[in-house]
Jmol script that loads the backbone (N, CA, C; Angstrom):
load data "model"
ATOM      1  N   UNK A   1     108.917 113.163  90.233  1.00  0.00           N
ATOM      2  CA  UNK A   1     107.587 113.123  89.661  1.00  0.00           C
ATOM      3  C   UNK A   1     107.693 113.014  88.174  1.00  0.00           C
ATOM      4  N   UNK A   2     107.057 114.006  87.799  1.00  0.00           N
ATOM      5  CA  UNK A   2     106.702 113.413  85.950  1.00  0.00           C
ATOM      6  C   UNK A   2     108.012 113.652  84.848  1.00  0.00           C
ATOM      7  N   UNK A   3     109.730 113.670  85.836  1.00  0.00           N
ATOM      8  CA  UNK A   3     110.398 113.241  85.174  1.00  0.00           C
ATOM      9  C   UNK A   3     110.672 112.169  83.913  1.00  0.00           C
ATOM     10  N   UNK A   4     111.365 112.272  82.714  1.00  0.00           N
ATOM     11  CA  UNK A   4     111.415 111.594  82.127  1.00  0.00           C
ATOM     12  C   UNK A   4     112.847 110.641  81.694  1.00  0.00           C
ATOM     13  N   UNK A   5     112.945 109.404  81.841  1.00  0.00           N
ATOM     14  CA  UNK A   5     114.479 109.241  82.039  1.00  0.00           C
ATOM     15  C   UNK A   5     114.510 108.205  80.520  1.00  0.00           C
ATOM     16  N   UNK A   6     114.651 109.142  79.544  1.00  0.00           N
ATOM     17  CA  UNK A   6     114.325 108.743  78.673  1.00  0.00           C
ATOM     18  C   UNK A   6     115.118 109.356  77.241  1.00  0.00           C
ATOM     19  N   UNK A   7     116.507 109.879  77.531  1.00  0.00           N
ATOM     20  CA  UNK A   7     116.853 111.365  76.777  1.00  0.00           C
ATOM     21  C   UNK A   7     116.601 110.762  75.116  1.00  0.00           C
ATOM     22  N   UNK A   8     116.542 109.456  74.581  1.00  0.00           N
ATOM     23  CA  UNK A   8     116.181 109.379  73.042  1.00  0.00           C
ATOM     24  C   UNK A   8     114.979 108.985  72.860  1.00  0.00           C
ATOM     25  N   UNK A   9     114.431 109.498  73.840  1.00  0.00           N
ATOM     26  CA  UNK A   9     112.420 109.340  73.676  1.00  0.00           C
ATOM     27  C   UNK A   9     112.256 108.353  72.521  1.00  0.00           C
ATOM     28  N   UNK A  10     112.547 106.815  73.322  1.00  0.00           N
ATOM     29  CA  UNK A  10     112.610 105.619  72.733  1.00  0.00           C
ATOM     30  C   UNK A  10     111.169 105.591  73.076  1.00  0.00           C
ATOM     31  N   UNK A  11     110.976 105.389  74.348  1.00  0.00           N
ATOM     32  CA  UNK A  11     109.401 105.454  75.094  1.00  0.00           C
ATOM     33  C   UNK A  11     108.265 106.074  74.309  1.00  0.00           C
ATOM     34  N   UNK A  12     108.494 107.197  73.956  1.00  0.00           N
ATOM     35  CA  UNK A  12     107.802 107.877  73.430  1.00  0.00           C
ATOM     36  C   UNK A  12     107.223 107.776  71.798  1.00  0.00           C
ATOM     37  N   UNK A  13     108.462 107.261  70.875  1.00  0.00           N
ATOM     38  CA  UNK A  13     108.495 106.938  69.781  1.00  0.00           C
ATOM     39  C   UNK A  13     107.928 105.925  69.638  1.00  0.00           C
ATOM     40  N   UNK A  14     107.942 104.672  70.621  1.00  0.00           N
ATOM     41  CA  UNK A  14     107.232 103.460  71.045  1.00  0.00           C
ATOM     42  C   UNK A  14     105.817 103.517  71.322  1.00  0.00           C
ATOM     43  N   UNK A  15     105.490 104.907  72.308  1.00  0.00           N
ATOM     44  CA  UNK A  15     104.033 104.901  72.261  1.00  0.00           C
ATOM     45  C   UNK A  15     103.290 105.095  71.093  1.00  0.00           C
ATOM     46  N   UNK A  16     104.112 106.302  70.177  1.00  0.00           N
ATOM     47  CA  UNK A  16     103.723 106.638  69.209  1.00  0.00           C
ATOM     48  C   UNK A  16     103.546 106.309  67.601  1.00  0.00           C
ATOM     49  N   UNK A  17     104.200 105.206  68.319  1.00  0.00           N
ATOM     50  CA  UNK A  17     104.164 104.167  66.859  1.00  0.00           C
ATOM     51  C   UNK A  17     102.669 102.943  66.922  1.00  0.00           C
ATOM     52  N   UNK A  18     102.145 102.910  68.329  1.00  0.00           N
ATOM     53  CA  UNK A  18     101.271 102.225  68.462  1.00  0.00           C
ATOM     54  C   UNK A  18      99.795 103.115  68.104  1.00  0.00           C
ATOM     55  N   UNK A  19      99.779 104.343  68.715  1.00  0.00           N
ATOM     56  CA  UNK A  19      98.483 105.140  68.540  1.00  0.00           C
ATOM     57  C   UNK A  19      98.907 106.477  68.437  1.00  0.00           C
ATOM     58  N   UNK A  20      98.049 107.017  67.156  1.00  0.00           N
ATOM     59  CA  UNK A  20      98.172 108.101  66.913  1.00  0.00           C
ATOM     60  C   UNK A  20      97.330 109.367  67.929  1.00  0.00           C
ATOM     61  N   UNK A  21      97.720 110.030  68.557  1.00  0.00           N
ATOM     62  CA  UNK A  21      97.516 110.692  69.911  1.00  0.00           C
ATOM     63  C   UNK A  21      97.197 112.246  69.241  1.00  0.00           C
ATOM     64  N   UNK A  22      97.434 112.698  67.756  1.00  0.00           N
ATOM     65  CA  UNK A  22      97.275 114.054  67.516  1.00  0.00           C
ATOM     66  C   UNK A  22      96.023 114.274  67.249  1.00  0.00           C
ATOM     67  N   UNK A  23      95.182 115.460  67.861  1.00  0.00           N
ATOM     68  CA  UNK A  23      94.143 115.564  67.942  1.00  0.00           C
ATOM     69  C   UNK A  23      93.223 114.886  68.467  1.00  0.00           C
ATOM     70  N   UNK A  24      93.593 114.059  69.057  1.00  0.00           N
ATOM     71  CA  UNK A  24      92.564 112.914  70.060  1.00  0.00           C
ATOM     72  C   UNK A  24      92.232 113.332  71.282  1.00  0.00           C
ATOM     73  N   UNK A  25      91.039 112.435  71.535  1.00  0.00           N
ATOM     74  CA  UNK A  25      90.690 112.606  72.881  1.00  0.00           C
ATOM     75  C   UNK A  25      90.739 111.153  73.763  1.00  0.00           C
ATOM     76  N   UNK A  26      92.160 111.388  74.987  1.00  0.00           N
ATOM     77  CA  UNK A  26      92.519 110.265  75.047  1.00  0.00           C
ATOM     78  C   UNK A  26      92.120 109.713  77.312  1.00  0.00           C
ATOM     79  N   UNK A  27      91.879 108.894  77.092  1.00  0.00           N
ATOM     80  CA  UNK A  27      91.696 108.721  78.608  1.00  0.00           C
ATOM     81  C   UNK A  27      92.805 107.157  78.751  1.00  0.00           C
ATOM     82  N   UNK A  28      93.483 107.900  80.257  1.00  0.00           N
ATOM     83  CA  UNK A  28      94.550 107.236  80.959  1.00  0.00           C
ATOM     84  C   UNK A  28      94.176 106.327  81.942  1.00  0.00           C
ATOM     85  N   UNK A  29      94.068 105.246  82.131  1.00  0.00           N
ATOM     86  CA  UNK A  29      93.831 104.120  83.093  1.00  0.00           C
ATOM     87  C   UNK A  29      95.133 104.046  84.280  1.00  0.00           C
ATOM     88  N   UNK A  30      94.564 104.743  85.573  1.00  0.00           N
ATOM     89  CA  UNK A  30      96.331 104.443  86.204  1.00  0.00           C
ATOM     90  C   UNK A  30      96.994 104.758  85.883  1.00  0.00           C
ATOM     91  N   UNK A  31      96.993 106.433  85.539  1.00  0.00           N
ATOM     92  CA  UNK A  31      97.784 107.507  85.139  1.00  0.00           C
ATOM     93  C   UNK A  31      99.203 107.422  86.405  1.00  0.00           C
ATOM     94  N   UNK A  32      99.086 107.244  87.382  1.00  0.00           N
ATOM     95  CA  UNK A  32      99.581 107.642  88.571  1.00  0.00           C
ATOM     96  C   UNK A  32     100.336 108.853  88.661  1.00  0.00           C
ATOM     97  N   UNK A  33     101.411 109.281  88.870  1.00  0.00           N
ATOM     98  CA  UNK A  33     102.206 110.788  88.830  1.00  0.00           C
ATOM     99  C   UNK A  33     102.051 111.762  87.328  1.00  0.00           C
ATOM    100  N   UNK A  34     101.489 110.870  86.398  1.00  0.00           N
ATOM    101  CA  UNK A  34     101.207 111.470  85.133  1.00  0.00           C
ATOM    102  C   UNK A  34     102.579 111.128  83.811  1.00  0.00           C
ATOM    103  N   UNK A  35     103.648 110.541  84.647  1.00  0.00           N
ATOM    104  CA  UNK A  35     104.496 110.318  83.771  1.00  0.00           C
ATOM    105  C   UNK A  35     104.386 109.673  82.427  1.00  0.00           C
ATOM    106  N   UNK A  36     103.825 109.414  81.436  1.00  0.00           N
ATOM    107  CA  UNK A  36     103.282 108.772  80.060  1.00  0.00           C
ATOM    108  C   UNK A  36     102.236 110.052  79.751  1.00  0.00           C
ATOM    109  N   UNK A  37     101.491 110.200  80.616  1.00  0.00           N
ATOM    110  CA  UNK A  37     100.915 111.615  79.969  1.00  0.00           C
ATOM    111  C   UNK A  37     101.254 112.496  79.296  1.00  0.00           C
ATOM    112  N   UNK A  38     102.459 112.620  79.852  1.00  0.00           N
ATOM    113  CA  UNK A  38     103.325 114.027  79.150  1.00  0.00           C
ATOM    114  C   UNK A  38     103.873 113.402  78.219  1.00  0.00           C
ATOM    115  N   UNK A  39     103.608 111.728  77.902  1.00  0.00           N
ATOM    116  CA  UNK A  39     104.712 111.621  76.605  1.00  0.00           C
ATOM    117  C   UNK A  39     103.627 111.904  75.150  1.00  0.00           C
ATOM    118  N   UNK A  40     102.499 112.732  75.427  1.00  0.00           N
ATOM    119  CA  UNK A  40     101.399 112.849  74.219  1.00  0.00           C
ATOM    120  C   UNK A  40     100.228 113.717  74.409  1.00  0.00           C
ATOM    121  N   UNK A  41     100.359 114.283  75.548  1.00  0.00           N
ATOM    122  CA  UNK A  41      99.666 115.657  76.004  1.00  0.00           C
ATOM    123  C   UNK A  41      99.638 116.631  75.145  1.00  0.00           C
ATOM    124  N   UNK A  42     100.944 116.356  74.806  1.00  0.00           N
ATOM    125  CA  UNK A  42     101.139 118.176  73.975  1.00  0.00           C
ATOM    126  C   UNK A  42     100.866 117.848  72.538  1.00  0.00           C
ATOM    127  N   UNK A  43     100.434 116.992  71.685  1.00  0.00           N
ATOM    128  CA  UNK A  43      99.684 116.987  70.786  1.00  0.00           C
ATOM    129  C   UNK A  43      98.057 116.078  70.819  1.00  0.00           C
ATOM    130  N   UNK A  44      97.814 115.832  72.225  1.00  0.00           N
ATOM    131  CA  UNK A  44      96.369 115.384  72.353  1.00  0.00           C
ATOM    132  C   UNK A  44      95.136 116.671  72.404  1.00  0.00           C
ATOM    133  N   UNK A  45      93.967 116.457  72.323  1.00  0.00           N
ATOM    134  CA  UNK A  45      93.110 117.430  72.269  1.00  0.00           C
ATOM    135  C   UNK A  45      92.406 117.436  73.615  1.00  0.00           C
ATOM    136  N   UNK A  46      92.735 116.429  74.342  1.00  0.00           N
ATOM    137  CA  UNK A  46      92.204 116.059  75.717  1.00  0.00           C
ATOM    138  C   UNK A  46      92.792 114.743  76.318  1.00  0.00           C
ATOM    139  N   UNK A  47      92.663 115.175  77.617  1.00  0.00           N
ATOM    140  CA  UNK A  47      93.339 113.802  78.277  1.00  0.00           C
ATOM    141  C   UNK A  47      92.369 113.581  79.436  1.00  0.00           C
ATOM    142  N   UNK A  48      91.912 112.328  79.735  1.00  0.00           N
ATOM    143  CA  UNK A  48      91.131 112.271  80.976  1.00  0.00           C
ATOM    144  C   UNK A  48      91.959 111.472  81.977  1.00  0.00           C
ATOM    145  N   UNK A  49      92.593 111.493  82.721  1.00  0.00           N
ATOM    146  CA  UNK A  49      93.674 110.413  83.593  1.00  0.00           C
ATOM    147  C   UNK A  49      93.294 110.198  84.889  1.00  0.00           C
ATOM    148  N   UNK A  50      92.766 109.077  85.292  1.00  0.00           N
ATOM    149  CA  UNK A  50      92.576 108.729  86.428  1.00  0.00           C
ATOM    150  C   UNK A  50      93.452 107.496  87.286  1.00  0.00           C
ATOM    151  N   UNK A  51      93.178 107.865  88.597  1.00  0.00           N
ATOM    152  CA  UNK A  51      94.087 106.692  89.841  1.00  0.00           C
ATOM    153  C   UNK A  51      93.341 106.632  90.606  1.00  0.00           C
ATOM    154  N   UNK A  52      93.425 105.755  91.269  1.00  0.00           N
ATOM    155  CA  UNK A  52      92.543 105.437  92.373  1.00  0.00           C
ATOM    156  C   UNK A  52      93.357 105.946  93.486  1.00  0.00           C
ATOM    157  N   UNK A  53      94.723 106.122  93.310  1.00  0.00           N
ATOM    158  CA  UNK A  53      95.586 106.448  94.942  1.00  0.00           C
ATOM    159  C   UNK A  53      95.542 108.247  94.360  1.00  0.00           C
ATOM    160  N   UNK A  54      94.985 108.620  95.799  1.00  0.00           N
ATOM    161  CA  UNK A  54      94.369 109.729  95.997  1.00  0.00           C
ATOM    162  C   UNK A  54      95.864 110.921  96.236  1.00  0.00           C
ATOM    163  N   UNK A  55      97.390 109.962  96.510  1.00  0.00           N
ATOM    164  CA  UNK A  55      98.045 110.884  97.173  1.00  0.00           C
ATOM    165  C   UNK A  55      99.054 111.204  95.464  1.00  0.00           C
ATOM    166  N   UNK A  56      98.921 109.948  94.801  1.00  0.00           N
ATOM    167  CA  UNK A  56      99.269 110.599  93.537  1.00  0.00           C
ATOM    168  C   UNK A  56      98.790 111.218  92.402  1.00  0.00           C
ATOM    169  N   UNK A  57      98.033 111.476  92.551  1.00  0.00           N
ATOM    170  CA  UNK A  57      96.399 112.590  91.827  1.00  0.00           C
ATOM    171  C   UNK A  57      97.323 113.651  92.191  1.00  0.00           C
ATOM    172  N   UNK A  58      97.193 114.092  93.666  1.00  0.00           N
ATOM    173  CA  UNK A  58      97.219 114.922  94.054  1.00  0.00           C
ATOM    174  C   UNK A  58      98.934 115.374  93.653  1.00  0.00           C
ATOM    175  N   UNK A  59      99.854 114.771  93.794  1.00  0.00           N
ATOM    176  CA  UNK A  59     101.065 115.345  93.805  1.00  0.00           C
ATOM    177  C   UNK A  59     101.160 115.416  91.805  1.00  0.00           C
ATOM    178  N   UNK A  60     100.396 115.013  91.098  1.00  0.00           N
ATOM    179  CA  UNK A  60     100.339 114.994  89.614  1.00  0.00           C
ATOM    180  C   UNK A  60      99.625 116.267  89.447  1.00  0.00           C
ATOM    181  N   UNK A  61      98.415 116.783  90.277  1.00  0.00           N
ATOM    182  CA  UNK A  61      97.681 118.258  90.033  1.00  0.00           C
ATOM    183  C   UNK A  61      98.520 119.003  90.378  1.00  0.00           C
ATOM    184  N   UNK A  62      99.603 119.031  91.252  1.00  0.00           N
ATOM    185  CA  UNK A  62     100.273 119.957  92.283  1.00  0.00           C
ATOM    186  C   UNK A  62     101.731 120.088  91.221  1.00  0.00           C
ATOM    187  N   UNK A  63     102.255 118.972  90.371  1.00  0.00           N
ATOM    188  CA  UNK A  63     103.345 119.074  89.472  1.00  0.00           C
ATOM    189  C   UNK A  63     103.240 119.174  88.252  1.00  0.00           C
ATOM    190  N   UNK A  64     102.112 119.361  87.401  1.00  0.00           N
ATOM    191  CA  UNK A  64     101.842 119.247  85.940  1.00  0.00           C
ATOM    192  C   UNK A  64     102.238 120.484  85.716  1.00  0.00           C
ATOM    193  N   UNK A  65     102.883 120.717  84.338  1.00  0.00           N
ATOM    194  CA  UNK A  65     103.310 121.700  83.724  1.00  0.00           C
ATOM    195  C   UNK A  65     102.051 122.507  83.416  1.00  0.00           C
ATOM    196  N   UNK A  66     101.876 123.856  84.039  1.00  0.00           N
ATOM    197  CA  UNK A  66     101.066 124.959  83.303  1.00  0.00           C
ATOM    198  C   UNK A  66     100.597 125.091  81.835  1.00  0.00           C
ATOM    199  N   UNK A  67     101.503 124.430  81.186  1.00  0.00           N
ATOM    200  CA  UNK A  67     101.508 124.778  79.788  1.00  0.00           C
ATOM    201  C   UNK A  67     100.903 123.510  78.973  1.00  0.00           C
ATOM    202  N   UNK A  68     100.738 122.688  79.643  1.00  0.00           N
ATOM    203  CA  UNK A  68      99.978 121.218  78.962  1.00  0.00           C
ATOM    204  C   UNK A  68      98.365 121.234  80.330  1.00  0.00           C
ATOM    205  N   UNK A  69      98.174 122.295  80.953  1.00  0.00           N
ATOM    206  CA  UNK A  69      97.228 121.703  82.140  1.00  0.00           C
ATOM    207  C   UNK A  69      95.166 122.462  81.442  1.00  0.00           C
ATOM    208  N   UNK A  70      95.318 123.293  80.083  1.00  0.00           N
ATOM    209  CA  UNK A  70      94.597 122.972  79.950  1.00  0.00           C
ATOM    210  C   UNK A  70      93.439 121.790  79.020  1.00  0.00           C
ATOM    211  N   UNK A  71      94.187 121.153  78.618  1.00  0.00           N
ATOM    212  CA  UNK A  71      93.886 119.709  78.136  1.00  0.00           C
ATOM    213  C   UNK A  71      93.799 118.646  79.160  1.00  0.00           C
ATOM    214  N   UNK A  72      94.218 118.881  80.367  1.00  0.00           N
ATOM    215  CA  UNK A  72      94.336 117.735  80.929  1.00  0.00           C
ATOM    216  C   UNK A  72      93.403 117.695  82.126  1.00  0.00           C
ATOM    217  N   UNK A  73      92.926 116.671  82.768  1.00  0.00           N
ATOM    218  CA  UNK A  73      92.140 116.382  83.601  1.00  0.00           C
ATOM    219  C   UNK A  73      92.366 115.169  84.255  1.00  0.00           C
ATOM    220  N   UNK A  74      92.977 115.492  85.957  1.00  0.00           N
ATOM    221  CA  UNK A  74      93.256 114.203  86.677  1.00  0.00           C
ATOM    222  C   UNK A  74      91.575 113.990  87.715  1.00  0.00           C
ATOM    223  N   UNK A  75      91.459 112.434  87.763  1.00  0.00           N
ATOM    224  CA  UNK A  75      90.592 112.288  88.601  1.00  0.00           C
ATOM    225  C   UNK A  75      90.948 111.040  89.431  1.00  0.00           C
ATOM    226  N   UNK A  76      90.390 110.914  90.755  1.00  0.00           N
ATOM    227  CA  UNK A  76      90.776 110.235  91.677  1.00  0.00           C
ATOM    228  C   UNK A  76      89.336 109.176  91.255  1.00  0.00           C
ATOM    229  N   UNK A  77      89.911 107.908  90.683  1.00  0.00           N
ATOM    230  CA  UNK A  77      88.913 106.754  90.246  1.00  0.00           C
ATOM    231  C   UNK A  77      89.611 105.371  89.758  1.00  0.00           C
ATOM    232  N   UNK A  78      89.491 104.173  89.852  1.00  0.00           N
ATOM    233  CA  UNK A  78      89.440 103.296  89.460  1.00  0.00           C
ATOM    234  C   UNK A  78      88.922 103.155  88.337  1.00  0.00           C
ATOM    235  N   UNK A  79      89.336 101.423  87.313  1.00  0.00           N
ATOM    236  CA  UNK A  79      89.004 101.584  85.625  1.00  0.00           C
ATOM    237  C   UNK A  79      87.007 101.315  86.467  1.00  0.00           C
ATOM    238  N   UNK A  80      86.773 100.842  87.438  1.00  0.00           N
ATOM    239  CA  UNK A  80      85.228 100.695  87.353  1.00  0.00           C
ATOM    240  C   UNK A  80      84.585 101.543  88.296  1.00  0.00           C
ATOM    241  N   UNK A  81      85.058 102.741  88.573  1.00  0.00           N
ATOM    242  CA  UNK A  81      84.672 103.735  88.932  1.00  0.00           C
ATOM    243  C   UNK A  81      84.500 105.161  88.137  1.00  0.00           C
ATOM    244  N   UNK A  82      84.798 105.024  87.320  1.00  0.00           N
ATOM    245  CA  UNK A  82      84.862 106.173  86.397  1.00  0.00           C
ATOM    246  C   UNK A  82      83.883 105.882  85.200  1.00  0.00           C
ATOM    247  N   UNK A  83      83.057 107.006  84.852  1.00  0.00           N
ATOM    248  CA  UNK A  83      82.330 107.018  84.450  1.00  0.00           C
ATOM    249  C   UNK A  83      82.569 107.326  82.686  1.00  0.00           C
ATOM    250  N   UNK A  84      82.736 106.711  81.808  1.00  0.00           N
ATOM    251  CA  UNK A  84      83.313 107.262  80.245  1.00  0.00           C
ATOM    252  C   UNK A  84      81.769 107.292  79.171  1.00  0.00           C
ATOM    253  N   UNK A  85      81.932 108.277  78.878  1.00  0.00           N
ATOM    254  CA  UNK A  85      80.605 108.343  77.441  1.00  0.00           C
ATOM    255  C   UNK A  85      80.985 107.756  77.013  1.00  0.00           C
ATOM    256  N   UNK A  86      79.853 106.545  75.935  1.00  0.00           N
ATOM    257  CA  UNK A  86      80.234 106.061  74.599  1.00  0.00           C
ATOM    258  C   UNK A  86      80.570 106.713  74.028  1.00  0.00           C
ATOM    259  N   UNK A  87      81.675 106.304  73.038  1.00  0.00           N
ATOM    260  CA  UNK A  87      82.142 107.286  71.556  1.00  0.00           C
ATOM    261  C   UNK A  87      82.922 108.460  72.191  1.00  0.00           C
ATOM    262  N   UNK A  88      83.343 108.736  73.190  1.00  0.00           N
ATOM    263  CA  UNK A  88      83.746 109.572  73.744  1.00  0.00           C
ATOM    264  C   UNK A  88      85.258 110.377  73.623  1.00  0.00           C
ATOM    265  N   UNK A  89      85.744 109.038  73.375  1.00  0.00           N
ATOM    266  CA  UNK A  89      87.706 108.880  73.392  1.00  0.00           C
ATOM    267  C   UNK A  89      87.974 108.087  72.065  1.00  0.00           C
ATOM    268  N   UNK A  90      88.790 108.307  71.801  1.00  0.00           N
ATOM    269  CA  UNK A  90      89.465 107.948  70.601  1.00  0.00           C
ATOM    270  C   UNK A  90      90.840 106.973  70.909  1.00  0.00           C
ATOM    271  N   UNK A  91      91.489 107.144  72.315  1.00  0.00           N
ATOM    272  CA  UNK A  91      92.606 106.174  72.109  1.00  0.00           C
ATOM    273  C   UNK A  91      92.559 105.976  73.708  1.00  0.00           C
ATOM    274  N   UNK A  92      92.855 105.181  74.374  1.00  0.00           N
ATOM    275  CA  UNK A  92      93.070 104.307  75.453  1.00  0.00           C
ATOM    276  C   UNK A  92      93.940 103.943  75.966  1.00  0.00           C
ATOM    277  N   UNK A  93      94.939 104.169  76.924  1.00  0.00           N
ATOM    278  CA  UNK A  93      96.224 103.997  77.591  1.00  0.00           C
ATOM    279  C   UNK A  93      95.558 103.305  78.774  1.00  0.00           C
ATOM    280  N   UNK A  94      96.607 102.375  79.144  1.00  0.00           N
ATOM    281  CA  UNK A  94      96.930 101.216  80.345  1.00  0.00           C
ATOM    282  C   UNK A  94      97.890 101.109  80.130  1.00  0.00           C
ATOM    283  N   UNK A  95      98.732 101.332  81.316  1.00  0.00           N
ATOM    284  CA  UNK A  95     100.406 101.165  81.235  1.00  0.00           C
ATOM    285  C   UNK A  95     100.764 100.810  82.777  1.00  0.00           C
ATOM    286  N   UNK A  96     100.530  99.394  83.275  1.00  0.00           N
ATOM    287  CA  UNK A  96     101.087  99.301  84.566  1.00  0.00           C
ATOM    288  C   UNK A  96     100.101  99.251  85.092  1.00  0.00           C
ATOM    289  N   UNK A  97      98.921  98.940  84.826  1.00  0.00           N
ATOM    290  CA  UNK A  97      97.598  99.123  85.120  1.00  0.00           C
ATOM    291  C   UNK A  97      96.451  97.760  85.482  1.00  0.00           C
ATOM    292  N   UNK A  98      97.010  96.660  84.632  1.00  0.00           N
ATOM    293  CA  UNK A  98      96.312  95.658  85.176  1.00  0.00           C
ATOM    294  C   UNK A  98      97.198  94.702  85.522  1.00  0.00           C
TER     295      UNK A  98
END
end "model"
wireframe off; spacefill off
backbone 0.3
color backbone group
């Protein structure tokens, strides 16, 4: 699951060179197991992450670290099923997604 096989968090340095994630409020398109989540959770102010496959929601609620789970929020939805306020989010992840 939300292993990371990544030990010089190239990935991560990569995400983070594209969008600044500190203090944001960020929603995940096709989050699936949550793996990219955790690469900016722990300095986001919120995360909204949704999938449409219901069995990896579930094994992502059932494996998320305690310690990043109150910022975070998985929901079982598609990008046109989910409902987002205007002005709502500040940065936007799709990764594997369309």
């Amino acid at each position: 699951m939300i292993g990371i096989h990544d030990p010089l968090e190239l990935e991560k340095q990569a995400l983070h060179n594209l969008a600044d994630f500190k203090g944001k409020s960020v929603f995940e398109v096709g989050c699936g197991d949550g793996r990219m989540i955790k690469l900016y959770a722990d300095v986001a102010r919120s995360v909204l992450a949704f999938d449409p496959d219901e069995e990896v929601i579930a094994e992502a609620r059932e494996q998320w670290p305690s310690d990043l789970s109150s910022n975070v929020e998985f929901r079982i939805a598609d990008m046109t099923g989910v409902e987002l306020e205007q002005q709502s989010y500040d940065v936007g992840v799709l990764a594997w997604s369309i």
